[in-house]
N, C-alpha and C positions, 0 to 999 in steps of 0.2 A: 937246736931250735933257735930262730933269731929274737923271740918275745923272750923275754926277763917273766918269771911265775909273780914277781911283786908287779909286775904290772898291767895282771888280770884285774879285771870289775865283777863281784861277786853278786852284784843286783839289780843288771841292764841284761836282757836277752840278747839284744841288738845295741846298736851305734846309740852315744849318747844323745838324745833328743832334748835337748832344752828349753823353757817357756819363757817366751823374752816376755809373755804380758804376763802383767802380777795378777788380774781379774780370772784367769784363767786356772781351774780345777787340774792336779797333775796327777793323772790318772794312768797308772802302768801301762806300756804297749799302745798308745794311742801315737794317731799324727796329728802332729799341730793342727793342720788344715781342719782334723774333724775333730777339734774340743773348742766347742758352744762356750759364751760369758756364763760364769756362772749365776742361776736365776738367786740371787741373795735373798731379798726380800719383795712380797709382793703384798701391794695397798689394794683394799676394794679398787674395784675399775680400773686397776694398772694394766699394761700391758707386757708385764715382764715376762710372760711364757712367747712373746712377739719372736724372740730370737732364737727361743730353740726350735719353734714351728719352723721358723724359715730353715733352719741349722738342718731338719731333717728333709726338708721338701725337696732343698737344695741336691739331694744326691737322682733326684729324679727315679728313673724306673732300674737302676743299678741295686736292687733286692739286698743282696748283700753288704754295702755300702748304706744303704738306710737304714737294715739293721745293725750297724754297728754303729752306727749314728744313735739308734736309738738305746743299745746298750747304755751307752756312756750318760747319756740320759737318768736312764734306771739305775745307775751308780748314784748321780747327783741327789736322785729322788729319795734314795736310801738317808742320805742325812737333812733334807728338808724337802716336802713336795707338797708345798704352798703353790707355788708356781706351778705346778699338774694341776690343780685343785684348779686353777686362776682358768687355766686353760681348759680345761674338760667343760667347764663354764663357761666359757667365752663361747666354744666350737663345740656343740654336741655332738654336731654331726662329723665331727674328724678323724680319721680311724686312725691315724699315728696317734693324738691323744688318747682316743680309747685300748688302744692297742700296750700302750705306756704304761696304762691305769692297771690292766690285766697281767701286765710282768711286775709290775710295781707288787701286784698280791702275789705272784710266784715269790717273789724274793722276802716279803713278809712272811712268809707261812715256811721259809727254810730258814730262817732268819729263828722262828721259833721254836721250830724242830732243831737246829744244828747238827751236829756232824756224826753223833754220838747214833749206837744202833738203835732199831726202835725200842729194847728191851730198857733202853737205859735210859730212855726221853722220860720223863716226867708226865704223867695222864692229860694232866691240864692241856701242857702245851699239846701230846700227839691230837689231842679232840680239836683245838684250837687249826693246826695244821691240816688236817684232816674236814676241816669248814673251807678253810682259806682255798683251797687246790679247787674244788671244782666249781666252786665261787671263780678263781683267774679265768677256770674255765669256760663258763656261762659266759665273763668278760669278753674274752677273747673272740668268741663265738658271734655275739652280737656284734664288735667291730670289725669280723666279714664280711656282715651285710653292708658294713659304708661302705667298702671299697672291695667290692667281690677280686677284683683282680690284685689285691695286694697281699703278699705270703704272707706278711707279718705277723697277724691274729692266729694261722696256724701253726705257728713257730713258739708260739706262744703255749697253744693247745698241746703240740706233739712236748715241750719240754714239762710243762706239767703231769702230763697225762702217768708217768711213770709212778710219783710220787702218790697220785689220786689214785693208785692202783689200778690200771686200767688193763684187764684181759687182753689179747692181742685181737679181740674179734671186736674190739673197741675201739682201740689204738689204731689197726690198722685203714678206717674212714679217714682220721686224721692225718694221716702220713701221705694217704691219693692223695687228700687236699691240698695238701702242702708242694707235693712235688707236682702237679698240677699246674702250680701257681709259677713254679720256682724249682725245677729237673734238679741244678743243681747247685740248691740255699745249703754254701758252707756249716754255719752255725744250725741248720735245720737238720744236717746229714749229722753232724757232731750228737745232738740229742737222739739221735735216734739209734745213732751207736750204742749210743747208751743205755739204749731201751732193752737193746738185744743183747745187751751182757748178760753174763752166770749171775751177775747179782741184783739184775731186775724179773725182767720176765724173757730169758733167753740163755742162752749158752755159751761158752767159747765158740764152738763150730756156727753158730748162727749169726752170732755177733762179726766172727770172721766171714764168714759171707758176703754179711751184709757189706763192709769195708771194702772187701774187693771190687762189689758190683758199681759200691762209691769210686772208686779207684778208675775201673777201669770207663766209668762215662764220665770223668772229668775232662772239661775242654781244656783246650789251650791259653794259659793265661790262669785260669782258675787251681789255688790252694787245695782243690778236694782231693785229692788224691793221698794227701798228709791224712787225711781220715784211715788210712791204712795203717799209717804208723801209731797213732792215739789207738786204733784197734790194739797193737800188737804193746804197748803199753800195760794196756788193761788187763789184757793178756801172763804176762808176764807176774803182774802185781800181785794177781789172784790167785794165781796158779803155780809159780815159781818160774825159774830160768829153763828146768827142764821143758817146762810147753813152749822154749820157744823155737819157730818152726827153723832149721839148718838145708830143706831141702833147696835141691838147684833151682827148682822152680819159685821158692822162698825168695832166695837169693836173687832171682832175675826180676821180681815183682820189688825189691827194695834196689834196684837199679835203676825200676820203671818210674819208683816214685823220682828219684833225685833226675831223673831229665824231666819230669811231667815239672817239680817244683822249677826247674831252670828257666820256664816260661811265664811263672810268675814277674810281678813288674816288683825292683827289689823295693819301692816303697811298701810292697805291702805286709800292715803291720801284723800278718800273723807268720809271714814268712822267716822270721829269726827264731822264731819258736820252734817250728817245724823243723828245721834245720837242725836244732839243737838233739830234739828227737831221732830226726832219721840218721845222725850222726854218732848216735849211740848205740843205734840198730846194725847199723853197718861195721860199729867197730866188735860190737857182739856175734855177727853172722861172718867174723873172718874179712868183711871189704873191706882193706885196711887203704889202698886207695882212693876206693873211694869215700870214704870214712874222710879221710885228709883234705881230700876237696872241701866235703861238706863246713870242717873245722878252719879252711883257709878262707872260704865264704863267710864264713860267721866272725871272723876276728878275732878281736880279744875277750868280749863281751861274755860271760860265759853264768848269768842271774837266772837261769829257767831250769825245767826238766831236764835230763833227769838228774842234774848235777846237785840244783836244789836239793833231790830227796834224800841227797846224803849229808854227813855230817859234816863237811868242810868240802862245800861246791865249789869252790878255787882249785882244792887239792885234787878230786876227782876228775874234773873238767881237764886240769894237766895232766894228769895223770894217762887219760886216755888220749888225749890229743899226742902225749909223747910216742903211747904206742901204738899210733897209727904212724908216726911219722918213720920210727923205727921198723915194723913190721912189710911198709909200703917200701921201706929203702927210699926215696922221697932223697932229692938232693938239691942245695939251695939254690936260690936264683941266686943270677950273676949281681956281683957286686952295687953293681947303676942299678937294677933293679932292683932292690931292697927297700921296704917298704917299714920301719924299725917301727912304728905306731903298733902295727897289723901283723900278726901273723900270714904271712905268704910263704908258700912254698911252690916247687916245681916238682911234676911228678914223671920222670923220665926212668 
């Protein structure tokens, strides 16, 4: 192998990204281009919510792109959202502010639930929790009607609704509406995966379904098709290694992903993630070549799934990139071509 193991990064998914402005929030996986000043402080009658209004408008009718816009937003809001306030005030009638305001309570009411099962949450909080969710809801709901044509509000809807315990004969108005708005909102397909897990209201079998039918209407250029590999994650977690599927038709479906991701554009920042995923899948299902691609594509960077969930994700990440490289037989580029930064290989 031409990378040296000490000269992995154990907590960058991707290429290091650095913030030449000091004003600027450094928030994992983000691109420069889409992290807003942060709103510090806001005075009666300021206008400091001014820059993230524009920071989201700016992505235009790119659905996916404004919500992630507005993610990083709801990150910010978590440790001050003076500046939401400023603005929901200013613009009542705004549906990214109102839309904001309604994830801003999704993430309060998990914020107070946390991680733990329901059996172990404390009463206060789960009744507390249990206010908040269809309270985002009601949110949500009402910043539809500004902008009937913007998924956002239902993105919003379909990611709570799981928590709010929502039947599937309730859940599923939510989900037209959304795919409606938005055939194919990454981050809306991601929640609803999840809806249809074994450990919401759904099954392995349903939850894989659903993944594939994401899979297989992903356009060109668009990340959804990684919705297969997060299925088969979950999959995994839950259930152990033996649920995960080895057939040839398995196999030809995590070949479909890695050309479907090839047409992603490589800034986008969920694409090093994905990678790192379907790189693990394929060195689990025997593609030991194309395992190698995926790990010649990703670098040296090796900070995400599934490397993280183990106990020394430097170690693991080599680990398995060794024996992709050995199993594939993978032979190196010519001398001029070496690239000593990056892992590169040739695969002949």
């Amino acid at each position: 192998m031409i990378l040296r193991r000490e000269s992995l990064a154990d907590r960058r998914p991707g290429g290091p990204r650095p913030f030449a402005d000091p004003f600027l929030p450094q928030v994992a996986g983000r691109r420069l281009g889409q992290v807003p000043l942060r709103p510090r402080r806001v005075r009666p009658g300021g206008d400091r919510h001014a820059r993230p209004a524009a920071h989201v408008r700016a992505a235009g009718d790119d659905w996916d792109e404004r919500w992630s816009r507005l993610e990083l937003l709801a990150e910010i809001a978590q440790e001050d959202d003076a500046w939401l306030t400023a603005w929901r005030t200013a613009e009542p009638g705004d549906c990214d502010a109102a839309t904001l305001e309604a994830k801003h309570l999704v993430h309060q009411a998990w914020a107070i639930r946390g991680r733990a099962y329901a059996h172990e949450v404390p009463p206060q909080n789960m009744e507390k929790f249990r206010q908040l969710l269809p309270a985002a809801i009601e949110a949500a709901h009402r910043a539809s009607l500004l902008a009937p044509d913007n998924p956002a509000p239902w993105v919003v809807m379909v990611t709570a609704a799981r928590g709010a315990q929502y039947a599937p004969d309730r859940f599923r108005p939510l989900w037209d509406g959304l795919v409606a708005r938005a055939p194919c909102h990454y981050e809306g397909h991601w929640q609803g995966m999840q809806y249809w897990c074994a450990k919401w209201f759904g099954s392995n079998r349903k939850m894989m379904a659903f993944a594939r039918r994401a899979m297989d209407k992903a356009p060109v250029g668009s990340p959804l098709a990684g919705i297969y590999v997060h299925a088969l994650s979950e999959l995994t977690t839950r259930s152990g290694a033996r649920a995960f599927p080895v057939s040839w038709a398995a196999k030809r479906r995590l070949k479909a992903v890695a050309a479907s991701l090839a047409t992603v554009p490589a800034e986008d920042p969920r694409l090093p993630v994905l990678r790192h995923v379907l790189a693990g899948h394929l060195d689990r299902a025997g593609l030991s070549t194309d395992a190698l691609e995926q790990f010649r594509l990703i670098g040296r960077w090796c900070g995400s799934g599934p490397w993280t969930d183990r106990g020394n994700p430097v170690a693991a990440f080599d680990l398995a990139r060794g024996v992709a490289v050995r199993l594939s037989r993978a032979k190196p580029l010519p001398e001029g071509m070496r690239n000593t930064k990056d892992m590169v290989h040739h695969h002949g």
